[in-house]
N, C-alpha and C positions, 0 to 999 in steps of 0.2 A: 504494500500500500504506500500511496504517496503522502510524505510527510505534512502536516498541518499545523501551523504554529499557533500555540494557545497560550494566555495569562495563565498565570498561578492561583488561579480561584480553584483550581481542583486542589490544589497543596495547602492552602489557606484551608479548604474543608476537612482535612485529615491531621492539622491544629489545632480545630477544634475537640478531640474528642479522644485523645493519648493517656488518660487515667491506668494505669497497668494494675491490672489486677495482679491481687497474692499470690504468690507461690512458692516454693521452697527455694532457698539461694543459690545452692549447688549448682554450678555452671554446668549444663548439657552436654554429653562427651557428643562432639559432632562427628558424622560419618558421611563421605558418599556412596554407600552402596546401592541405593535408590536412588536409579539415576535420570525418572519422571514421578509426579507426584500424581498418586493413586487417582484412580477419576471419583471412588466412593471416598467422600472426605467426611471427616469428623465434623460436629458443630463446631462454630467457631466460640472462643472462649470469651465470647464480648455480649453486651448487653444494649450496646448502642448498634447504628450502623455500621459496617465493618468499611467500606471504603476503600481499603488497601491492605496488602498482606500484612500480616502480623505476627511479630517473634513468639517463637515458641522457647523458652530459656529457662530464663536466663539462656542467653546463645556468647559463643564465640562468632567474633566477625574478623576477616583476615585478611591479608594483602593479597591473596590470588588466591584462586581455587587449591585448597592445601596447603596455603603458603601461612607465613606467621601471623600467630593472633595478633590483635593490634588494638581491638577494644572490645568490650560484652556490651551487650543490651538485654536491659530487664525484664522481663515476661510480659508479653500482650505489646509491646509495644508498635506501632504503624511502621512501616516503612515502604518504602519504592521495591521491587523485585522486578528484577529482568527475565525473563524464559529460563525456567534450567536449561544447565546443557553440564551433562556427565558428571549429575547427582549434586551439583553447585550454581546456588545462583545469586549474580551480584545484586546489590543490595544499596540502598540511599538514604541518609534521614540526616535533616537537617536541626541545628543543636543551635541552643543558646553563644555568644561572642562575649567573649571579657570587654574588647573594643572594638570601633567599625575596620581600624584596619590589621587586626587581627590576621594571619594566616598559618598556624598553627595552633592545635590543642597539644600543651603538655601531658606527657607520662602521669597517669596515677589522677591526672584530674576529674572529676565528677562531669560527665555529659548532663547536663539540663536542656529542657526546654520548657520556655517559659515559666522558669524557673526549677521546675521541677526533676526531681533526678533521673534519668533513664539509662544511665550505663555508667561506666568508666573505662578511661585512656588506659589500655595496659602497655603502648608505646604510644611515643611523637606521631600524632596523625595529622601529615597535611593535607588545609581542606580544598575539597574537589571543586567546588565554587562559591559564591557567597551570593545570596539570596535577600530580596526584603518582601518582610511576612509581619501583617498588622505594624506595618511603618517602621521596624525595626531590621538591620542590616543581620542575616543570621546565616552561620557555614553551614554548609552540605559535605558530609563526609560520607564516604563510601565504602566500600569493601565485599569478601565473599563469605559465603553460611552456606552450609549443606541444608538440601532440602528438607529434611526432616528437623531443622530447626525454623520449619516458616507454619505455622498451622497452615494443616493442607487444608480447612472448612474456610478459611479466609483467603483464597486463591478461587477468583471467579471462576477459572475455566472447571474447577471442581466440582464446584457449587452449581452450575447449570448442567452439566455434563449428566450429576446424577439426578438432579430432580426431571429431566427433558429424558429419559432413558425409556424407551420402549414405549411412549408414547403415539398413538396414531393421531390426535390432534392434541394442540396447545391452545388452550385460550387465554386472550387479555387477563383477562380477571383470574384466571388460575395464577398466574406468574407473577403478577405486578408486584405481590406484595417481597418477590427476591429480587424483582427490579427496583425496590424502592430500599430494602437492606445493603444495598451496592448503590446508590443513591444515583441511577440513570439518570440521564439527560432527553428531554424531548426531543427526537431529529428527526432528520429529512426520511418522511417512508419512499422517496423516488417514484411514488406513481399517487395519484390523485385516489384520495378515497384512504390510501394505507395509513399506517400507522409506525411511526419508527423511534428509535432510543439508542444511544448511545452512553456509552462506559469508555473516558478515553485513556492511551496510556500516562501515566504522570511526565509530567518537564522536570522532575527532583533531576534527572541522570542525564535528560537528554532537553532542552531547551526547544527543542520540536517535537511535539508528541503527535499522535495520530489517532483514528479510529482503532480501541482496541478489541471490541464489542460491538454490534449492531443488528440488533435485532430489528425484521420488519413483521407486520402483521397485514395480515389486508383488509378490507370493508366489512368482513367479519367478525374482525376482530381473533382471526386467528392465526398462530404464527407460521411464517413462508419459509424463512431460509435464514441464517444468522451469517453476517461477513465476520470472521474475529482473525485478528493477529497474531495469536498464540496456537502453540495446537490443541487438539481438542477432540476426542472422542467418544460421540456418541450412540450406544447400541439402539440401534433400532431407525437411523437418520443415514445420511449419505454423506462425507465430507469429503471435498476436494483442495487441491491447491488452485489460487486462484489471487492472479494481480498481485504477489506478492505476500500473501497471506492464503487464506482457505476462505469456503462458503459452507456450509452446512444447511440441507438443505430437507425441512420437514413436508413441504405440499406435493401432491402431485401433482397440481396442474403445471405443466411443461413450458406450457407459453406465458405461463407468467412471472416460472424463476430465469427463463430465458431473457424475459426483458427485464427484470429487475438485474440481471447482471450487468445487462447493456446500459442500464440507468449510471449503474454502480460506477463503472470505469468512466462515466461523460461525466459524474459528479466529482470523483477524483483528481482527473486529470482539470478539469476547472479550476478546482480547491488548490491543486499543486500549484 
């Protein structure tokens, strides 16, 4: 898919609502033996909307896939995830600044945001870029975590995967309420009458994000075919690769996921 440049109001909404819940302290021995995350996902361990993945941890985060630890983060906490790729996937979350021109956290310091504590520096971490969030200049630091430190229940493509599984129809009103726990966006349904939502990737990593999600539905109100940017497998659906990313595609009727693809790539290529 072609990239799409967006504000930070999706980051801003994943600010709001980092409270980490209790757990035991002991740091997560991380592993990559699992090297996609399960499509049947556990609930997620939150009570709010979930928004974006969230540590499973206490976790180690590290300087490359395997490489050295470099800081932890506290249970539950939000952050940006990239696609695994071979049981590790990078990671973003942006922390509180001693000052605006700041560009390192020291060894052993307390990671906050917004004041609050969410990890600590176990080395010198330099930050990956610096951010302003509620008018405040705040770093983005990054690094890698094995997947089984990301609750798999807070990883959308999980989350839909299993609830859309061996479905012969989907409806509006069936779903909405896991389109509204991933807090979609109203979008373009690309044909008159449809109905469309969007889930985009975060800008914490990447400064251009894209459609990561897109569900359409039609005049029925029931759902056609889903564009996402991750992979995704669902039993009982049909998925392709497709413009850079996949289609998954729930209707039969032929000529109308046909032209909703043809919608798809004139809407793209515009937006690009």
């Amino acid at each position: 898919m072609k990239r799409i440049f967006l504000p930070v109001a999706f980051l801003l909404a994943v600010a709001c609502q980092d409270e980490p819940t209790k757990k035991e302290s002991t740091t997560k021995p991380d592993s990559a033996v699992v090297t996609t995350p399960a499509p049947a996902a556990a609930k997620p361990d939150v009570a709010e909307p979930v928004i974006s993945e969230r540590i499973d941890g206490p976790a180690n985060i590290r300087a490359a896939a395997n490489g050295k630890t470099i800081y932890s983060l506290d249970h539950n906490i939000p952050v940006t995830a990239r696609e695994p790729e071979k049981g590790w996937m990078e990671i973003g979350v942006w922390v509180d600044l001693d000052n605006p021109d700041q560009k390192m956290i020291k060894k052993d310091a307390v990671l906050k945001r917004d004041g609050k504590p969410i990890g600590k520096a176990l080395e010198d971490i330099h930050l990956y870029e610096t951010i302003t969030v509620n008018e405040k200049k705040r770093g983005v630091i990054n690094g890698f975590t094995a997947v089984n430190n990301i609750q798999a229940g807070t990883i959308l493509e999980n989350a839909f995967a299993e609830y859309l599984a061996d479905k012969s129809t989907v409806k509006l009103d069936e779903i909405k309420p896991l389109l509204d726990t991933y807090r979609f966006e109203d979008f373009n349904g690309l044909e008159k009458g449809n109905t469309g939502f969007v889930f985009y990737e975060s800008n914490v990593l990447d400064p251009t994000a894209q459609p990561r999600f897109w569900p359409v539905f039609n005049n029925n109100k029931e759902l056609v075919l889903i564009f996402h940017g991750r992979k995704m497998e669902v039993p009982g659906a049909s998925t392709e690769a497709f413009e850079g990313g996949y289609v998954t595609v729930f209707s039969k009727d032929v000529e109308k996921v046909k032209k909703l693809k043809q919608k798809f790539k004139i809407f793209m290529q515009s937006a690009g």
